[in-house]
C-alpha positions as CSV (number, residue, x, y, z in Angstrom):
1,X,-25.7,12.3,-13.3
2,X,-23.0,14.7,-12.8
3,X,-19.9,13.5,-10.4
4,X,-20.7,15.4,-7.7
5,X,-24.1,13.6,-7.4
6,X,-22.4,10.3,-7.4
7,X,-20.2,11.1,-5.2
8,X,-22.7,12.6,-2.5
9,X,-24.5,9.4,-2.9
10,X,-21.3,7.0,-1.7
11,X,-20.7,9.3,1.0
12,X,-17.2,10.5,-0.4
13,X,-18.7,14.3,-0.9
14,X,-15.8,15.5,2.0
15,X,-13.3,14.8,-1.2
16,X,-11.9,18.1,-2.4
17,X,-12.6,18.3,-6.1
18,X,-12.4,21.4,-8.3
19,X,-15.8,22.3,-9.3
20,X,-15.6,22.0,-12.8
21,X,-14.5,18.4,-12.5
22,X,-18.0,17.9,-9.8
23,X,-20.0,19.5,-12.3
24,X,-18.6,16.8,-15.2
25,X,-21.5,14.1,-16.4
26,X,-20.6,10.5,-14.8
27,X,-20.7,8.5,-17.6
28,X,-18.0,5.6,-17.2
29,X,-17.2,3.5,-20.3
30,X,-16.4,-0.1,-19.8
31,X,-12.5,0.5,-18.8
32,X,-13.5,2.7,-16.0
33,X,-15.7,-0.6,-15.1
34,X,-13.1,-2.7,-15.4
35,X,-10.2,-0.6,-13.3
36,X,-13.3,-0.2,-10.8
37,X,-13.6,-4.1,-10.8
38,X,-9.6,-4.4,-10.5
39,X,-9.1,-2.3,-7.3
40,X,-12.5,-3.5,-5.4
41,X,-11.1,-7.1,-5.4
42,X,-8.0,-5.2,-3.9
43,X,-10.0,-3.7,-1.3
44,X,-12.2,-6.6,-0.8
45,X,-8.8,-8.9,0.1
46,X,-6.8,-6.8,1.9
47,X,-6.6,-5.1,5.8
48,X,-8.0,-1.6,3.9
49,X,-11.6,-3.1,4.5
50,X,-11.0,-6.1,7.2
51,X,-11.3,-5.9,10.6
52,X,-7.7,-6.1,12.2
53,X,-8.3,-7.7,16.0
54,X,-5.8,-7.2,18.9
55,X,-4.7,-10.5,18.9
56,X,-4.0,-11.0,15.5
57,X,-1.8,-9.6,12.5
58,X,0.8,-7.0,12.8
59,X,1.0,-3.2,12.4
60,X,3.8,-2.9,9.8
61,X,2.4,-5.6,7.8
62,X,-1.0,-3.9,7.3
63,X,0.9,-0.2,6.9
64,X,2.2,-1.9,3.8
65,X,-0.7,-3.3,2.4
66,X,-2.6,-0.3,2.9
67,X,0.7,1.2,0.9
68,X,0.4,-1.0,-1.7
69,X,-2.8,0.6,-3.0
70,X,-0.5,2.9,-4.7
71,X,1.0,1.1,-7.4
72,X,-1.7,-1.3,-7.8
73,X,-3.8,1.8,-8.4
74,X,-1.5,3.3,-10.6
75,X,-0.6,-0.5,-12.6
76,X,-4.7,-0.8,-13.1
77,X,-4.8,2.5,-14.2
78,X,-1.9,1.7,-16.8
79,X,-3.4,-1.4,-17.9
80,X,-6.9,-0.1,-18.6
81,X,-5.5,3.3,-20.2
82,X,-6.8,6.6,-21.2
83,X,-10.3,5.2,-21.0
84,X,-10.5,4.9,-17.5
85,X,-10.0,8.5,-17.4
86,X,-14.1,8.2,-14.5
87,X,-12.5,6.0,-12.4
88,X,-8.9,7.7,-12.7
89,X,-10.3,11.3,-11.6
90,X,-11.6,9.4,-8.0
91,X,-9.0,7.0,-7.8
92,X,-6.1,9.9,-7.4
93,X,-8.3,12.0,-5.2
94,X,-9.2,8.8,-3.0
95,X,-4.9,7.8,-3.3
96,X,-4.1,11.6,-2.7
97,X,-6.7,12.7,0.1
98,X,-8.1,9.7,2.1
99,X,-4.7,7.5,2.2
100,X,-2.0,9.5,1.7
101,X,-2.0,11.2,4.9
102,X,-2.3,7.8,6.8
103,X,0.6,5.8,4.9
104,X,2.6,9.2,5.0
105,X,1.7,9.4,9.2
106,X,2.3,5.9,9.7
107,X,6.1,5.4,7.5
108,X,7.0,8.1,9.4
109,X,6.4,7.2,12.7
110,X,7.2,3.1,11.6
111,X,10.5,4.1,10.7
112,X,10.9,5.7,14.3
113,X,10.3,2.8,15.8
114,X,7.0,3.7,17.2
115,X,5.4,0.4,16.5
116,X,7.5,-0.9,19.3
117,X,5.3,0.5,21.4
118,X,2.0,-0.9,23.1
119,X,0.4,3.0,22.8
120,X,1.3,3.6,19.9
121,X,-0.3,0.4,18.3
122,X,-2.9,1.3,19.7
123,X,-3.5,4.4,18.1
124,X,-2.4,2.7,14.4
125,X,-5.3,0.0,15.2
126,X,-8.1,2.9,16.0
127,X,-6.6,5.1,13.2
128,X,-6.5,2.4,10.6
129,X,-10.6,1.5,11.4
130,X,-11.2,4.8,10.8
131,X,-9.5,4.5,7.7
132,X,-11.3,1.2,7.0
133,X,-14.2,3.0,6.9
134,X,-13.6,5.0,4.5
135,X,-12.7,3.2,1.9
136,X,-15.7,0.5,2.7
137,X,-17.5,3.4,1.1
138,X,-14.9,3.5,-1.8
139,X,-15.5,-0.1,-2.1
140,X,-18.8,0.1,-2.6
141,X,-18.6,3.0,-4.7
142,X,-16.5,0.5,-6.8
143,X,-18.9,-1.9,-6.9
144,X,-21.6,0.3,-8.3
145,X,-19.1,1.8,-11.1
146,X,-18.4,-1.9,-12.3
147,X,-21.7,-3.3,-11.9
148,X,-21.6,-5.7,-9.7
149,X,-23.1,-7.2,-6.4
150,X,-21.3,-5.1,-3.6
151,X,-20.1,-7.8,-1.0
152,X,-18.0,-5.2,1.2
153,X,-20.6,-6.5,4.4
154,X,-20.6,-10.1,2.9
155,X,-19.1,-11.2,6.5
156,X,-19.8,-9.7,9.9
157,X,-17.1,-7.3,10.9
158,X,-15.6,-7.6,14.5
């Protein structure tokens, strides 16, 4: 299966990857299982995939978590090393493409104060479930690149 295929078939194919890198066999080796492993237990346990209701939690708190996905990406990467090279080449195009432009949005605006603000909450609530989506697909993407039994709908979402 080449990467693009995969890709296609987790709903990720709006990434933009050079096409020599789409046309590459997918053929991950047992670190890229274990990184994969690593970060869906992340994503599994934190606001990226878990339904944030009015009532409950607060904005700057989840901005961070979703920030955090940065250097534990990067830490996992370290730890498995130049093996995980599969689930490296979608890791840094899901860090780079998919969060970036939220976390770098939302520090921006956090630092302004903007959180202070009822409307503006608001927006950071309907923008992050957007984002949540997205990387429910990642998620399960994960799953299937470490082998595992996908629980990303394991509990009814809000």
């Amino acid at each position: 299966m080449r990467l693009s295929s995969f890709l296609e078939k987790w709903g990720m194919k709006s990434l933009k990857i050079t096409p020599p890198f789409l046309q590459m066999e997918w053929t991950p080796k047992a670190a890229d299982k274990n990184a994969a492993w690593a970060l869906y237990i992340e994503l599994l346990t934190r606001i990226t995939t878990q339904p944030l209701p009015v009532d409950h939690g607060d904005e700057q708190t989840a901005l961070d978590s979703v920030y955090s996905l940065f250097a534990i990406t990067r830490e996992v990467i370290k730890e498995q090393g130049p093996d995980c090279i599969n689930f490296t080449k979608i890791a840094i195009v899901v860090l780079n493409q998919v969060i970036r432009p939220f976390t770098a949005k939302w520090h921006r605006k956090s630092l302004a104060g903007d959180f202070e603000h009822d409307s503006e909450r608001a927006i950071f609530r309907e923008e992050l479930g957007a984002l949540q989506g997205e990387l429910r697909k990642y998620s399960r993407m994960l799953a299937d690149i470490a082998g595992v039994e996908d629980l990303t709908d394991l509990e009814e979402m809000e």
